[in-house]
N, C-alpha and C positions, 0 to 999 in steps of 0.2 A: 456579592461574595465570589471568590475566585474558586472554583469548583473543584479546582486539584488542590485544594486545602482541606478536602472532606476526603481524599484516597488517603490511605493509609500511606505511608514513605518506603514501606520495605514490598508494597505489593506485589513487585516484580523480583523481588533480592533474588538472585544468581539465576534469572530465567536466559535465555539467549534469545533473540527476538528479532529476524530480518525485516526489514522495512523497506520497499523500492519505493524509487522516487521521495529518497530522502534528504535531497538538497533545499525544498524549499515546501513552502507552504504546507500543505496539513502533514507530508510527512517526514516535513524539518521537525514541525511543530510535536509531531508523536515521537518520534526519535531522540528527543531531548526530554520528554514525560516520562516515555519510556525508563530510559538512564536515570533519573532523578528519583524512581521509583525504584531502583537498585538493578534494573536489567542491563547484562550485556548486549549494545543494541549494535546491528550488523546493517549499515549503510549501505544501500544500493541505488545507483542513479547513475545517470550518461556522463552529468557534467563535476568530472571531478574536484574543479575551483570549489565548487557549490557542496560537494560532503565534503573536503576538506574543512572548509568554515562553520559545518556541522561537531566534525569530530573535534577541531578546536575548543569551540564552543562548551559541548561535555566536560574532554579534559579539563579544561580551564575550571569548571564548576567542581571537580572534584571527584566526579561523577564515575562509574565503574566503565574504562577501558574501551572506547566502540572499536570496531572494525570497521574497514573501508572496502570495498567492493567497487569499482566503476565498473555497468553493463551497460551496454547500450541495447535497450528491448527489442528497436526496431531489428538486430541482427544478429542476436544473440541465439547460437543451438543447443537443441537437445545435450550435448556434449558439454558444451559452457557451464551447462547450470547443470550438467554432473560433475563436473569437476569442483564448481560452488561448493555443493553439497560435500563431496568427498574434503575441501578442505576447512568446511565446517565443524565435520567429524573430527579434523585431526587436532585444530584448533581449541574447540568447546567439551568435544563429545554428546554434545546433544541438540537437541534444536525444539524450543518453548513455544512457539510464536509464527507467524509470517502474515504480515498486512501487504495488502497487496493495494496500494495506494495509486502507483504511477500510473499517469493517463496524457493521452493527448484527445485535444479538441480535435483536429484536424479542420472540416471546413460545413460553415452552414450554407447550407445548398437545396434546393428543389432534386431531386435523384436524377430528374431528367438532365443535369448539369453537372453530377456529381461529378472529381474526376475520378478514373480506377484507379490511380497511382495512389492519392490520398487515400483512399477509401482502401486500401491493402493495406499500408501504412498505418493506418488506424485501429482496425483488426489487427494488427500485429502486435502491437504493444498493451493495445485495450485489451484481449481476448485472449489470442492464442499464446503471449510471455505468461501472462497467469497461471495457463495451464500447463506450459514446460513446467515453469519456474516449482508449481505445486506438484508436480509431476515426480519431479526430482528429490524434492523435499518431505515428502510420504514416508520415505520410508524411518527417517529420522525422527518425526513427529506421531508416527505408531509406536516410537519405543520409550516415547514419555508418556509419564503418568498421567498428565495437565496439558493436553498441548493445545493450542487454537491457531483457525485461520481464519482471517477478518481480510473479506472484500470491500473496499470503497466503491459504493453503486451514487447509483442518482434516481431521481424520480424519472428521468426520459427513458430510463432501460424498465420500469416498471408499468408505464404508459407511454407507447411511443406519443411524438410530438413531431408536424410538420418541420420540415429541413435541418432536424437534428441529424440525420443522415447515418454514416458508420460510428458515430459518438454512440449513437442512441442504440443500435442494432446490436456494437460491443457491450453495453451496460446490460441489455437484454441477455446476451448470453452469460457475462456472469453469472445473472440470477440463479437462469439454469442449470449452468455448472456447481454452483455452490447448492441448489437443489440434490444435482448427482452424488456430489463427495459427502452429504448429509446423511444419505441411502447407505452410499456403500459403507460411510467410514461410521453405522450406528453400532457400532459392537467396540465399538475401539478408543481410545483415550482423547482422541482429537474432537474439538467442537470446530463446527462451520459456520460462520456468520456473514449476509451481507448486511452495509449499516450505508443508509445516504445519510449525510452530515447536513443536507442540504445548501443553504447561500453561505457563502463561506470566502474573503476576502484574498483570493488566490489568481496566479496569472490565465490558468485556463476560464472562471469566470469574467476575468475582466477582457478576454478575447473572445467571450462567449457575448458578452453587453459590454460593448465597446463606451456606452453611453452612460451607465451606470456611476452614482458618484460611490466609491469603494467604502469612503468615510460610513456610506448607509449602510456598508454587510460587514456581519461580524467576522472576527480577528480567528483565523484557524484554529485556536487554543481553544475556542469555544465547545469546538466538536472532540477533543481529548477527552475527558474524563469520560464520553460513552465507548472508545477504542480500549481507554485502560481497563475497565469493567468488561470487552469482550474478553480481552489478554486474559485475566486474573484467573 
């Protein structure tokens, strides 16, 4: 049975819902559950080809109106993603939602080989974009009634694991961060979630197990109906 056939269809009606790293895999795949559950969903990702064929995608279905955002995390400031936010307000007036999806593998290495360039690189879009990105987005998400922020983890951030290197050490500090914003944000309308989706048929797995036949891990769709149940 296909599990987004047990969500309700208006679950999301008139929420606003940013998604990074919505061009392709799990958060192509939520970004379009998303929509199809009634939400206005707010596309963020580097490569603009890639939400373009998202927002298509939607429109085409019928679906409530996405927006399009290209950021690239590796270089995006403080600034950028107030500006984001400033024309989310103008745009929506509110803000539902923000999954914080996008990731890069960077490199499996011994640390004694790591290089620092990757390994900045990594933390910067794994780690420190999350926390602008949520940074900025606070204040919009204190003034809904319902709001949530849903981190994609993995199990290497929850038990590190030899030569997962700044993959594994970024996954770990989300944890902790999303520990932080649970603390501070208990009084207030926002829920904090981290969710590992686990093996999941996407380009960072398959650069993860090069060896891997993909046919054996399931289709990213798998892991939506527990993202739409953080949203709701």
């Amino acid at each position: 049975m296909d599990l987004l056939q047990t969500v309700p269809s208006n679950l999301l009606q008139d929420r606003v819902i940013v998604i990074t790293g919505a061009g392709s895999g799990l958060g192509r795949a939520t970004a379009l559950a998303c929509a199809a559950h009634g939400a206005n969903v707010v596309l963020l990702g580097r490569t603009e080809a890639k939400l373009e064929a998202v927002y298509d995608a939607i429109e085409t279905a019928g679906y409530p109106k996405p927006a399009l955002v290209p950021v690239n995390l590796k270089t995006a400031t403080a600034n950028e993603y107030k500006q984001l936010t400033e024309h989310l307000e103008q745009e929506f007036g509110r803000l539902d939602g923000l999954v914080h999806n996008a990731a890069i593998l960077g490199l499996l290495s011994p640390i004694a080989h790591y290089p620092p360039e990757i390994w900045a690189d990594v933390l910067q879009v794994n780690l420190t974009a999350p926390f602008l990105l949520s940074r900025a987005c606070l204040p919009l998400l204190t003034r809904t009634p319902n709001a949530s922020i849903v981190f994609v983890s993995d199990a290497v951030g929850r038990k590190g694991r030899a030569y997962w290197g700044a993959y594994a050490v970024a996954k770990a500090g989300i944890e902790r961060f999303a520990e932080i914003l649970i603390d501070e944000l208990e009084n207030t309308s926002v829920r904090v979630n981290t969710f590992d989706p686990g093996r999941l048929r996407t380009l960072l797995r398959a650069r993860a197990y090069p060896g891997e036949d993909p046919n054996t891990v399931p289709l990213p769709e798998s892991a939506v109906p527990a993202i739409l149940k953080l949203l709701d």
